[in-house]
N, C-alpha and C positions, 0 to 999 in steps of 0.2 A: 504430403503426409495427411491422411486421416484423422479424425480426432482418437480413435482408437491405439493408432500408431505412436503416435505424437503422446498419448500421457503412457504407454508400455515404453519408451524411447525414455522419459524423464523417469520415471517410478525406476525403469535400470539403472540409468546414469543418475540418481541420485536415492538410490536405496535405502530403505528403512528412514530417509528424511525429510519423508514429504506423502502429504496427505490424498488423496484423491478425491474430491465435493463431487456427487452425483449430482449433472444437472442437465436439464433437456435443451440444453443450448448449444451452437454447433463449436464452440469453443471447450478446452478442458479448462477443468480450475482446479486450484490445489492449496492445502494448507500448509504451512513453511513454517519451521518453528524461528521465532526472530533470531536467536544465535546464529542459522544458518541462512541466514538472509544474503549478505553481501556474498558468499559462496555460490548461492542458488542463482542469484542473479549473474553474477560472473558465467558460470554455469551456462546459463540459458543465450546469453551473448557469445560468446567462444565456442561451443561445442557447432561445428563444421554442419551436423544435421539439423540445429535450432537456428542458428542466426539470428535470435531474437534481440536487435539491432537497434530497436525504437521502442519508447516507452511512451504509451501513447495517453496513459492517465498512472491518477495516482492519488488515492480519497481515503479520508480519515473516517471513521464510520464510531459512534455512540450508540453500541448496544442496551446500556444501562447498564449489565452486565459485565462488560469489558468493553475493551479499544480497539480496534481491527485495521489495518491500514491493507486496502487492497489496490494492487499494481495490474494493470491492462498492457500489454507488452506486445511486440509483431514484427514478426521476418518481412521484408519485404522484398527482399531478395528467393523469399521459398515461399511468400502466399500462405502462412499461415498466423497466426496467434494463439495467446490464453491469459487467463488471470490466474491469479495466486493473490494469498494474501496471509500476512499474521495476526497472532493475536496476542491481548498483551492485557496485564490485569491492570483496573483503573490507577487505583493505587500508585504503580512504578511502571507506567508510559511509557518505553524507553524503545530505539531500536536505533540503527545503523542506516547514515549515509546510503545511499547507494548512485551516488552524484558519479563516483569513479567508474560507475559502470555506463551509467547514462545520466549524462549533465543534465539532460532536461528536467530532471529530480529536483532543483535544486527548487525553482517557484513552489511546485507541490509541496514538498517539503516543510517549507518554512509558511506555507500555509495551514499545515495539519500541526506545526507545533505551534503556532499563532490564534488558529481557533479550535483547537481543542485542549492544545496544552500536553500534547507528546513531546519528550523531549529526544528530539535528532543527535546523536553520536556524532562527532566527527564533521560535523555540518560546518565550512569555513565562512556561514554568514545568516545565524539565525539573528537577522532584526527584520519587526515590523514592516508590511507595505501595505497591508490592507487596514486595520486598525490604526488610531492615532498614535503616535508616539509614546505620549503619556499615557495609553490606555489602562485603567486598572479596575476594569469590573470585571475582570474575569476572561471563562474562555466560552463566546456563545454559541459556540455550537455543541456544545456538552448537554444531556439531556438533562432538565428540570432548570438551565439555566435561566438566571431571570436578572434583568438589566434595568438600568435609568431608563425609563420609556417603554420599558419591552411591554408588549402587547398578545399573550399567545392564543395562538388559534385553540378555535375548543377539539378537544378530543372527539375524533371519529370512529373511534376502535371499540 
């Protein structure tokens, strides 16, 4: 499937709920509103023409603005991919598992609610692996964070 095909195939099969990102990459990518998250993604696994089967990433992102968690996904069975991703105000971080579609969710996951501090739905085991146990300065990968020791790069922009 072309990339042309492949986002006219999801824009049908998931109508009026899902975004279309213009980008010059040879992958589609789409905005997903979080309530239809685990849908979209079921969606993108099940439907006979996606087979999007592997979930090959899965990253927390600090616009300053809001929270964004974007998912990297791929057929491997049909030789294609795409991204998608939602968005979510800082404030109330929230979204949905999506461990029952593809387990491999589960590291990333409790990775972006560990350093950023989104909190996972449903998640059957949000504790620490990469921070201490007791860790409690916060979440550092959140933008203006600043920590015991933190040291930040100077601004390039």
């Amino acid at each position: 499937m072309t990339k042309a095909e492949l986002t006219a195939h999801i824009t049908a099969g998931f109508t009026g709920r899902v975004q279309v990102l213009e980008n010059n990459q040879p992958e589609p990518y789409f905005i997903v509103n979080p309530d239809d998250l685990v849908a979209f993604a079921r969606y993108l696994h099940d439907d006979p023409a996606l087979q999007m089967t592997f979930l090959m990433n899965l990253a927390g992102v600090d616009t300053g603005e809001r929270f964004e968690v974007v998912y990297s996904v791929c057929s491997y069975q049909l030789k294609h991919r795409l991204l998608f991703k939602i968005q979510m105000p800082r404030d109330n971080a929230e979204f949905d598992t999506v461990m029952q579609v593809w387990p491999a969710a589960n590291w990333y996951e409790r990775e972006v609610w560990e350093l950023f501090g989104m909190t996972v739905r449903n998640h059957p085991n949000l504790t620490r692996f990469l921070l201490a146990d007791d860790w409690n300065e916060g979440f550092p990968m959140r933008k203006g964070w600043t920590g015991t020791d933190f040291i930040p790069l100077p601004d390039r922009g």
